[in-house]
N, C-alpha and C positions, 0 to 999 in steps of 0.2 A: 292319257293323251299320247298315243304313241309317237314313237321318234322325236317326241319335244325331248328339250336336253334342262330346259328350266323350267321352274314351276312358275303358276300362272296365276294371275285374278281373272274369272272369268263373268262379263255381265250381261244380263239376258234383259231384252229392252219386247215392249208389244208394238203393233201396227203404230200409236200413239206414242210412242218412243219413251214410255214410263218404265222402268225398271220391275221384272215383275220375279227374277231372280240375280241371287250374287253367290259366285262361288270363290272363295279366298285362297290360297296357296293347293291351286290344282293341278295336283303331283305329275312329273314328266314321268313315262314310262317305255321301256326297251323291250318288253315282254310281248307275245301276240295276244294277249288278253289285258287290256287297262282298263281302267276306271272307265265309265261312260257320265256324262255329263249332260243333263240337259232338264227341262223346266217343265212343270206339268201345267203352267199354264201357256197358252199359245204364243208362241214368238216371234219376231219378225226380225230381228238383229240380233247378233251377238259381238260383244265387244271381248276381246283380250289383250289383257292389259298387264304392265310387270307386275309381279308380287308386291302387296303392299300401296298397291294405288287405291284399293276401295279403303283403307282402311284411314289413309294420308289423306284421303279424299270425301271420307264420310257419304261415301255413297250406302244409298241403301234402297230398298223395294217401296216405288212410289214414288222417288225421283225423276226426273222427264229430262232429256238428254237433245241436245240442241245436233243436228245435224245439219251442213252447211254444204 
């Protein structure tokens, strides 16, 4: 995640807002090459959230995510 400065929960939701990835403490990075990040199944949202929210949160893949 370049130029983040803090590490990240990161959650990948589909068309149907089910969680169909979760990424937990995804490291900041200052380098011109970082980690890449993303889901092999089809995505339609991604949420990023502090470190430690899926875990505080018990989210997990197959969860369904209310958007308002």
């Amino acid at each position: 995640m370049k130029n983040m400065l803090i590490s990240l929960d990161i959650i990948f939701f589909d068309s149907k807002k089910k969680v169909v990835k979760v990424v937990e403490a995804a490291n900041p990075c200052g380098a011109d090459k970082c980690d890449a990040y993303s889901s092999d199944a089809p995505v339609m949202y991604v949420l990023e959230v502090p470190v430690g929210f899926v875990k505080a949160n018990k989210v997990k893949i197959g969860d369904t995510a209310e958007i308002k």
